[in-house]
N, C-alpha and C positions, 0 to 999 in steps of 0.2 A: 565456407572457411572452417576450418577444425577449431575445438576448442584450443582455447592457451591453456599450456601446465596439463594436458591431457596426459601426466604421466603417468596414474593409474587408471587409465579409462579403460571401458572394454572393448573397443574396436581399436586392438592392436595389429589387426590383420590389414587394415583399412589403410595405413602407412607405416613404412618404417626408416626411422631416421626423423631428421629433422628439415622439411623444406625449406627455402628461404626463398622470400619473393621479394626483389629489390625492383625501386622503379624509380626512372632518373627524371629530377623536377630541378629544373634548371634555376638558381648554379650547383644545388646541391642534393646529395642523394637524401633519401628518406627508407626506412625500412614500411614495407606494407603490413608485411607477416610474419611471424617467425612462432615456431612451432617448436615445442619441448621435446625432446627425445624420447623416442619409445624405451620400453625397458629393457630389452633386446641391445639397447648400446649400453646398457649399464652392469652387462652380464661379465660375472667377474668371478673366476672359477677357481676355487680353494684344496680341493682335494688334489691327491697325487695321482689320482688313475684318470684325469682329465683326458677326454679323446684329441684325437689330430684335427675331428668335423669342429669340435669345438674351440680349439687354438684356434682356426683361419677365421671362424665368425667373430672371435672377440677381436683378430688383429682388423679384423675387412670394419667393425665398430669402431676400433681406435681411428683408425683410418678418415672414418668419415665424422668423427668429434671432431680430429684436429681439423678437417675442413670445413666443419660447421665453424670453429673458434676463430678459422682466418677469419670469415665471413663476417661475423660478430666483430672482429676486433676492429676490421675494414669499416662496416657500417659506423662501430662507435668513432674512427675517426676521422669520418667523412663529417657528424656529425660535430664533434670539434673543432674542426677546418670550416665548421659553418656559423659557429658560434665566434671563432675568433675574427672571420672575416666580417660579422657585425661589429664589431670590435670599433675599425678605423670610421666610420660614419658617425659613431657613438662620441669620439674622440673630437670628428672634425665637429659635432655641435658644441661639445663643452667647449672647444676654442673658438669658434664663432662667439660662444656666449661671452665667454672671457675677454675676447674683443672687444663685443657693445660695450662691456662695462666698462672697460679700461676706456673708451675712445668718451664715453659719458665724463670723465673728467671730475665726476662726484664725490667727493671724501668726505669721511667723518666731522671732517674738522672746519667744513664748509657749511653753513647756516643751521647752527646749532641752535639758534636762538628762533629761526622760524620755523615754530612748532606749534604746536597747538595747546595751551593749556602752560606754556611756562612762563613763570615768575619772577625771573633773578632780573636784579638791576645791572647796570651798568659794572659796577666795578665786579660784583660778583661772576661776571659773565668772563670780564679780563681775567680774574682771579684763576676761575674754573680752565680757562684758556692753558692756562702758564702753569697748570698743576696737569693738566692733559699732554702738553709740548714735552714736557719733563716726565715723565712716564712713556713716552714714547721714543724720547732720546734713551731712554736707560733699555729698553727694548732695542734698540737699534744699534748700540753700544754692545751687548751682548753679539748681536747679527753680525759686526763686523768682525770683530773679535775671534767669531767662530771661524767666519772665512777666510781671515787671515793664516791660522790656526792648520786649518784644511789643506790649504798653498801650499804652506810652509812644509807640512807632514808629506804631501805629494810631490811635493821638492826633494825633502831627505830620499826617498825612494825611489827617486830618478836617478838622482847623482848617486845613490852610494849601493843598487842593487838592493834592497832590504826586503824580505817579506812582507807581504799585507799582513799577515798573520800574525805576526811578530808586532803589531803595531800595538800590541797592549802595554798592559802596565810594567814598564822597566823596572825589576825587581833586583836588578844586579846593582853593585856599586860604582860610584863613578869611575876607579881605575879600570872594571872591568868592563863598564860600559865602554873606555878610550880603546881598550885593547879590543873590543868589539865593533867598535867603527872603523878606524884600522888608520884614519886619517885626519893630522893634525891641520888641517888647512883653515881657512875663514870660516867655512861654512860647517865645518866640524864644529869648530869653538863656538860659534853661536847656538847650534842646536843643543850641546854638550849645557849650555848655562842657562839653556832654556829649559832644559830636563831638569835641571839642579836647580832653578828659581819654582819648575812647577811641583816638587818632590817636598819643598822645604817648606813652600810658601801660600801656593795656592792650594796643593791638595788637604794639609791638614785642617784649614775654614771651612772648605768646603766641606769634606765628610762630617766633618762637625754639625754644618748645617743641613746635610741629608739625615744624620742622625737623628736632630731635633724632629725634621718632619716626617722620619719616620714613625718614631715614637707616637706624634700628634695624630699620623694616618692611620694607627692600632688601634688607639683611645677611639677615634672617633667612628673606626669601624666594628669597635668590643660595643659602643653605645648604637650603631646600626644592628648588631648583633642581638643587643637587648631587648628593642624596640619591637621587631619581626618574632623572638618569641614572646614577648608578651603578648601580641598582635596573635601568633597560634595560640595561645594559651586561652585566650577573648572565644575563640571559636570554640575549641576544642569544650570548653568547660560552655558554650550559649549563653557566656555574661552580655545582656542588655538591659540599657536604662530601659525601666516599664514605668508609661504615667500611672498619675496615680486617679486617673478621672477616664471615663469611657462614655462617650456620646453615643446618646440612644434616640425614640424618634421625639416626635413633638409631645410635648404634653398637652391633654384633654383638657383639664381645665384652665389652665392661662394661655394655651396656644402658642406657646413658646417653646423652642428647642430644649432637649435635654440637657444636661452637664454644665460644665465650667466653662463661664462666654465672660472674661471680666473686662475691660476697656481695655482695646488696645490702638495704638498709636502706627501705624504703618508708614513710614519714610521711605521717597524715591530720591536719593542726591543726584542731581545730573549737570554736566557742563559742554555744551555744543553736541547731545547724544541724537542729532539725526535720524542716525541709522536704526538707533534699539526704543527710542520712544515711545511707539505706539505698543512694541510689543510687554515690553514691562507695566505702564500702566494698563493694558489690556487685563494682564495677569495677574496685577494687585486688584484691579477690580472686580473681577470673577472670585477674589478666597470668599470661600463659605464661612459667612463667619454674619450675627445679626449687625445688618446695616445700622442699627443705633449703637452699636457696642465699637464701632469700628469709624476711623478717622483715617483718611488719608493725605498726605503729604507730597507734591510733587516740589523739590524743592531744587530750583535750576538758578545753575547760576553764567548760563549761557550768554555771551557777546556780541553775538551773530542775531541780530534783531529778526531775520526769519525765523530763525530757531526758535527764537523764543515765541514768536506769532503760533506758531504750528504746534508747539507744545501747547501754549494757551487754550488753543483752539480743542486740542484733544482732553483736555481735560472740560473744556464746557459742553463737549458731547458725553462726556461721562455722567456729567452732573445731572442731564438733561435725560440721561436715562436713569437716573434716581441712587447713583453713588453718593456716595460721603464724603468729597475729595475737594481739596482745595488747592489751589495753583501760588505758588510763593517763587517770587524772583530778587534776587541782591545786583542792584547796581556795581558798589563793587565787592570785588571776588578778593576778601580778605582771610588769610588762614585757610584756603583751598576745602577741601570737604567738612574738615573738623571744624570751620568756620563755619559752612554754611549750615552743619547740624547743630552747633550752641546757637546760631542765631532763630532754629527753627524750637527749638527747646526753651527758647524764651519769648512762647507764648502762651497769654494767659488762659489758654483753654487748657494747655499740657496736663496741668494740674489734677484735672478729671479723671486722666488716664495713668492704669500702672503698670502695662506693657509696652514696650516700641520693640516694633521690630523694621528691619533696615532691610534695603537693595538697593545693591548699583542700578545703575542705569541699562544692563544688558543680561539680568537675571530674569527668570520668569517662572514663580512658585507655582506650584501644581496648587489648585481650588483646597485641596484640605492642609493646605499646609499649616494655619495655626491650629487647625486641632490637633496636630501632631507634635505640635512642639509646648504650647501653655499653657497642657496638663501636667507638662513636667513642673510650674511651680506652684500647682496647688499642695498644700500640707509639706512643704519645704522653704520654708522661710529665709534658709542662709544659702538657697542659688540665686545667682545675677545673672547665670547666660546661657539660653542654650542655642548652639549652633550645629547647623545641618551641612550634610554635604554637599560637595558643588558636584556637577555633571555638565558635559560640554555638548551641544549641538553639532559642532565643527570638529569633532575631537580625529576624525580618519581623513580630514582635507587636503590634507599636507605631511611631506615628513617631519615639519615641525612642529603642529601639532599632533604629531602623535607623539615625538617627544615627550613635548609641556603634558599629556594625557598619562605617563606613564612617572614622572617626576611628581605632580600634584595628587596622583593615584596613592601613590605611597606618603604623601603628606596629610593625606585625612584618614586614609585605613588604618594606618601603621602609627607614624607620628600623632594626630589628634584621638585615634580612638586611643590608643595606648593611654597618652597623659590624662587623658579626661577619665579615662577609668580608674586610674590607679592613684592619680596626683591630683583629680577635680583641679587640674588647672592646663591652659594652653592658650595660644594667644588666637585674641579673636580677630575674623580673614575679614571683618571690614564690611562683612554683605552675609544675607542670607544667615541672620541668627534674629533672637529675640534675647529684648534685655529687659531686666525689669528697672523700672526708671528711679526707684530709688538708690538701688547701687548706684546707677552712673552719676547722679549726685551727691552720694557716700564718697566716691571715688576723687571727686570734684570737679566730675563734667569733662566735656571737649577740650580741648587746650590745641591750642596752633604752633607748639612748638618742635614739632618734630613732621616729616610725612608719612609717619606709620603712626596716624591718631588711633588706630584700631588697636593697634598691641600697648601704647601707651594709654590707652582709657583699661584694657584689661590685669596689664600689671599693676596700676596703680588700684582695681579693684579688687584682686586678688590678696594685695598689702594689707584690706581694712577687710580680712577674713573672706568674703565672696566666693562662694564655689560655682563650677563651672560642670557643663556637660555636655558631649559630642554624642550625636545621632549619626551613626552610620549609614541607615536604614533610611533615612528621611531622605533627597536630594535637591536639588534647586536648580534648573539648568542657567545654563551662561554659556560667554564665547572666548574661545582661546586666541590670542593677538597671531594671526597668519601671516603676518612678516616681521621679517628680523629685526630690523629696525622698530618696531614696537613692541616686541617682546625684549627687542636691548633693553627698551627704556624703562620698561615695567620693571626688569629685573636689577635693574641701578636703583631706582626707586626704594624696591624690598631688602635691598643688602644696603644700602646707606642708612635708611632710617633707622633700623635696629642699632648699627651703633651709635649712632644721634643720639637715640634715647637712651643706652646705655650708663654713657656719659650724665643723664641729666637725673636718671632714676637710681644710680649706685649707692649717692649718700642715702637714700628714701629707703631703700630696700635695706641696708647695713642698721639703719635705726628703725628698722618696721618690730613689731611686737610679734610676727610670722616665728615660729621653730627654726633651728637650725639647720634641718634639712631641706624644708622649702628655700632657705635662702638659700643653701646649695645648689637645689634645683632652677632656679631663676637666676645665679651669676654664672654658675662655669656651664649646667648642662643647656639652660635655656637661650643664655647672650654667647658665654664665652666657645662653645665645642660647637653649635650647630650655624652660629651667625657669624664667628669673628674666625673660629679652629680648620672650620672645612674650606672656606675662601682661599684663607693661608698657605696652608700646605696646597691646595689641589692645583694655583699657579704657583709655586714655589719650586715644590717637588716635579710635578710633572712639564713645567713651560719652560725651567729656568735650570732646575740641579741635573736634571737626566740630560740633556743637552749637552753641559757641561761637563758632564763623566765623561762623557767621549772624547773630550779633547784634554781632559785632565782622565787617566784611567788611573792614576794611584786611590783615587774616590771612585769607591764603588754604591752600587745600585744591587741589590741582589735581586733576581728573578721574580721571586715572588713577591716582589715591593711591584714592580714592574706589572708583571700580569696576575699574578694567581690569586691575589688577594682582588685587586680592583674587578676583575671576571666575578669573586663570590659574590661581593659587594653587590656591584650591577644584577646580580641573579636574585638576591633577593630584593632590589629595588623592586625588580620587573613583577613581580610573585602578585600585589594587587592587580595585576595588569595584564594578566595569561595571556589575551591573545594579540599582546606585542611582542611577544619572547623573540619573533625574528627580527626585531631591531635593536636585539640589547646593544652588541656591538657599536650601532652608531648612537646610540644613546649611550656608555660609554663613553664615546669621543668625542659629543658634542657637549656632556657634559664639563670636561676637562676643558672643550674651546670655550663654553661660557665661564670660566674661571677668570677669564682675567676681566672681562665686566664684572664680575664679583668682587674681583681683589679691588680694581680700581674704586667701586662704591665702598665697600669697605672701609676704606682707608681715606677717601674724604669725608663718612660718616663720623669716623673715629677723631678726626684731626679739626669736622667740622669747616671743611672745605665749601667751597662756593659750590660746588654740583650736591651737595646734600641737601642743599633748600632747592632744587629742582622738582616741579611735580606736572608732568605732564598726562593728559590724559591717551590712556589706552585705546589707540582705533580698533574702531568697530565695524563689522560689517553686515547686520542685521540679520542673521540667520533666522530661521525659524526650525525649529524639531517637528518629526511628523505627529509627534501627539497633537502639537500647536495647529496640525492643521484637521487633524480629524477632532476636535475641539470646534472648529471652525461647520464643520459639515454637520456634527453633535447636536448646536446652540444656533440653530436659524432665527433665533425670531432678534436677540441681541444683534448678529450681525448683519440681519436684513437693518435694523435701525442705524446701525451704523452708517450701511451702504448710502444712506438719507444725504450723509456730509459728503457721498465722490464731490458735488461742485466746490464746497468750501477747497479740497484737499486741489483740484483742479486748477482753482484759483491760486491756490499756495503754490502749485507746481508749477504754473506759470508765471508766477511772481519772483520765484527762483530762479528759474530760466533767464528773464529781466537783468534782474543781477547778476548771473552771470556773463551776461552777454555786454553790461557797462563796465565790469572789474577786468575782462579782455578786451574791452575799444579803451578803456583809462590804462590799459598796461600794454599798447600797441608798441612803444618804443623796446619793450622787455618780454614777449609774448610765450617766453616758455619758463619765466618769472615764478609762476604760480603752479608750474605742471611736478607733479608726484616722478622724482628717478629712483633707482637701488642705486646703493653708493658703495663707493670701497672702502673697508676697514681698513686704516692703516696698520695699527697693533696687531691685530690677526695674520694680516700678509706680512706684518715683521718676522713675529712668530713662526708664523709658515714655514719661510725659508729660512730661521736658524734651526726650526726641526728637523727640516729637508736636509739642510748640512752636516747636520747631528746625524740624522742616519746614513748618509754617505762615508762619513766617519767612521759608525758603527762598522757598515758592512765592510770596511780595510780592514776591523779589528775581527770579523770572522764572528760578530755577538747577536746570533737568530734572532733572541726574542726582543730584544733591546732596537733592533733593526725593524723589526715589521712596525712594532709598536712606536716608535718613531717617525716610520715612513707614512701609515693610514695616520697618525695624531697629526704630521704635519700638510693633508692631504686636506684634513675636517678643515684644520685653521683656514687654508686657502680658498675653500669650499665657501667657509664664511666668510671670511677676508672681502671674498668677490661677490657677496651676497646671491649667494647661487641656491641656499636653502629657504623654504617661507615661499610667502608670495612674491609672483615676479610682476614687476612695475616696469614703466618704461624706463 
């Protein structure tokens, strides 16, 4: 076979021309070979004494390009004809898929309440019901409205001949518009009063309200703006926290490690964690750190009486290899995590100690993690926290987590390095930091009044001076929720409690002794622009006003509200993230479809709704990282002792087994009672299809970009709608 692109090589004598070796593989062709033209076709003769021998050879080369270019153009659309004929198979699974779901019968608004991990009472649960019914009528309200709207416009263009193109914004007057219709009939006057009630009445609110969330989409993308160069500016100039302490080896005369080892306090909170168990206390047990200096805390507040057996049991094999770790259980599950860490805070050993440092229950620090992080408060006496970055296990499993990998990417590079370097302030993620324990009692402790006790214990330590620091550089891995329905829930969670707390810390913050600018920073840039600003507008504008322009065209949308700006946006979300850049798109559009679980947390946050005391916990699926395992092959002698417990863990698994086997003979009358489905978003599939309408609209009005970007927005919705992204359940 001759080289490819041999078209300065030296055996030009060897061929000339370009061969093409086509072979037929049933049902469609493929190219075998194809060879670059010698230079001889590319001879192209300038001068004016050009011979006759040399006219016929460049025509006899043209000759045989344009037959080489059929051949090419043949091949590429043989090649096309193969890619689209995968096309209808690809189709017929999304609608098989679409099927299952639809015939499953599953909705949103079917057993909200059996979940795992929630707390609402009765009346809250109605409450929550009736404010969910009511947001999905006002969505649906919209959906008809558009459809009707649609008819009606494809009605006028029946009866009266009209261009599609012509279907934009009537800019003529109403006498010119009558002399433009030509006919005073029923159907005339109706449409005629309907142009003139939407000219007068609807269009100027509307643009009003496009305008508003314009303005809010600038602000908050001039502060994305900000954030990404101070995030280059971190780089470019090598700003990093440096401790202020360096661990060296043992020392000769006391035998004791070098450096700063001051007491610290290690907390696991966990509620029915199964699946991550073993492997977090595994991973708090392994930090390097002197076993007298160091206490651990597994602090469960699990229901599930196995659960809690098999955690027990994994902490008495810890102990039994000569850990520091103590097993703490709560009867009842009062104030959800923040409860159970004031309750774990009030004991009387605590006192000893003047570090904690905390993880969830699906984190697993690498062995040096506190030396990495509490050397930052030796000789700084005014820091209270410093937090490390997260890292995911599961982060390529799925398109949704790659998503969440590419959103939370840009929440700790960008967003927490930036504020922690420039503001010493940002809110702490709940896990995977160390606090020094007098702050948090400066502060005044845990409090159960909100479910973001993480950012509510850090703003109110921020208030009483408390500085803060973000380690870029440091990580913690964990697991990103692989189906939608648990990352719904997580993300109701994060967008409700912020305004919860808002609410509750405003007068605190307005009479703090803080500067004027920190308070700035904490009401509009920290509550109002990133938790309350970006919810707003991004279902507003993009679910509700751009929809609306379509069937109201006197409100406009300009282009670059549309695409060019939300494209910059997304480009520099993705920038922590490089080797996502080929999902910006649907990151993009999955961002805008998670807008309206945003709005909707939001907005019972704010109002204090029955879904804001919602706190469910996030499934897990137990992954492991392959450090975790070559860790594993590293550390024989630890895990040969382990391997001691397979009967105990045996036993447990066959006591599981037990129980499950009497919870499906006691649920015989109900037998798929307790079985895990995907369900369908009603909201989403409302969405959906006034998207879908909107862009059928668009495309009568002839408006490209309005159109595409309508068409794929209303594609994601559906996509979610039908839980078709995440993990697939039965």
């Amino acid at each position: 076979m001759a080289p490819l692109f041999n078209m300065f090589g030296k055996n030009k004598e060897s061929h000339r021309g370009t061969p093409v070796v086509v072979k037929m593989e049933n049902p469609n062709w493929s190219m075998v070979e194809l060879e670059a033209p010698s230079e001889e076709d590319f001879i192209v003769t300038t001068t004016a004494t050009t011979t006759s021998h040399n006219t016929s050879s460049r025509d006899k080369a043209r000759g045989k390009n344009a037959k080489q270019l059929t051949w090419v153009l043949l091949l590429k659309a043989h090649r096309a004809a193969g890619c689209l004929a995968s096309l209808p198979p690809a189709l017929l699974s999304l609608a098989s898929a679409v099927k299952r779901r639809v015939v499953s019968g599953r909705t949103d608004a079917e057993n909200d309440s059996d979940v795992n991990g929630v707390g609402v009472g009765v009346g809250r649960e109605k409450e929550n019901h009736r404010v969910k019914a009511r947001f999905y009528s006002c969505i649906k309200l919209f959906l008809y409205l558009s459809v009707i709207l649609l008819c009606f416009e494809v009605a006028a263009h029946y009866f009266k001949g009209w261009n599609f193109v012509h279907f934009g914004a009537p800019h003529l007057h109403l006498e010119q518009f009558w002399s433009h219709f030509g006919v005073k009939g029923l159907f005339g006057w109706v449409y005629s009063r309907s142009v003139l009630i939407r000219v007068e009445y609807l269009a100027p609110p509307l643009q009003f309200l496009a305008n508003v969330c314009i303005v809010l989409f600038l602000i908050q993308s001039l502060d994305r703006l900000v954030l990404c160069l101070g995030c280059f500016w971190i780089r470019y100039k090598k700003i990093k926290n440096v401790a202020a302490e360096d661990y060296g080896d043992l020392d000769l005369e006391s035998g004791e490690k070098k450096g700063f080892f001051p007491m610290v306090l290690v907390q696991i909170p966990m509620c029915n964690e199964r699946e991550v168990y073993q492997q977090s206390i595994g991973a708090v047990c392994n930090l390097d750190w002197p076993k007298s200096k160091l206490l651990i805390q597994v602090l469960d507040d699990s229901d599930d009486p196995i659960t809690q057996s098999l955690i027990s049991d994994e902490v008495k094999k810890w102990q039994q290899e000569g850990a520091n770790i103590v097993y703490r259980h709560r009867v009842i599950r009062e104030g959800y995590k923040a409860g159970n860490l004031k309750s774990a805070m009030s004991c009387s050993y605590v006192k000893d100690y003047e570090f904690v440092a905390i993880f969830d229950a699906d984190f697993q620090p690498t062995a040096d993690f506190l030396k990495r992080t509490v050397p930052h408060f030796k000789d700084n006496d005014e820091l209270g926290l410093v937090q490390t970055r997260w890292s995911f296990v599961n982060k390529d499993e799925n398109l949704l987590t790659r998503l969440q990998n590419i959103n939370l990417a840009f929440h700790f590079e960008v967003e927490q390095q930036v504020n922690g370097i420039f503001l010493n302030f940002f809110g702490f993620n709940g896990t995977a930091g160390v606090w020094r324990i007098k702050a948090l009692e400066d502060a005044g402790g845990w409090l159960e009044r909100t479910t973001v006790e993480d950012m509510d214990i850090a703003v109110r330590a921020h208030l009483h001076g408390w500085k803060f620091i973000f380690l870029n550089d440091v990580e913690c891995q964990c697991e990103l929720p692989e189906s939608y329905e648990a990352y719904r829930k997580q993300q109701h969670r994060w967008h409700s409690g912020p305004m919860q707390l808002f609410r509750l810390c405003l007068p605190a913050i307005i009479r703090s002794k803080i500067s004027l600018s920190k308070k700035f920073n904490i009401i509009f840039l920290f509550f109002l622009l990133r938790k309350l600003i970006l919810p707003f507008y991004s279902f507003t504008l993009f679910c509700i006003i751009l929809p609306m322009t379509m069937f109201v065209p006197e409100a406009e949308l300009p282009a670059w509200v549309v695409c060019y700006i939300p494209a910059t946006m997304s480009f520099l979300n993705i920038l922590p993230a490089p080797k996502s850049f080929p999902f910006i798109v649907p990151y993009l559009l999955f961002e805008n479809t998670m807008s309206v679980t945003k709005f909707n947390a939001m907005i019972s946050g704010l109002f204090q709704l029955g879904s804001a005391y919602e706190w469910v916990v996030t499934k897990k699926s137990g992954r492991s990282s392959e450090g975790d395992l070559v860790s594993m092959v590293e550390k024989p002698p630890k895990h040969h002792q382990r391997v001691a417990s397979a009967p105990v863990l045996a036993e447990n698994n066959e006591e599981i087994q037990r129980q499950e086997k009497k919870k499906i003979a006691s649920s015989s009358s109900s037998p798929k009672k307790n079985k895990k489905h995907n369900r369908i978003y009603m909201k989403e599939l409302a969405l959906a299809f006034l998207l879908l309408t909107a862009s059928a609209r668009s495309l009568l009005s002839a408006q490209g970009i309005h159109f595409y970007f309508l068409l794929f927005q209303g594609i994601s919705f559906l996509l979610v709608g039908l839980d078709l992204i995440g993990e697939q359940v039965d």
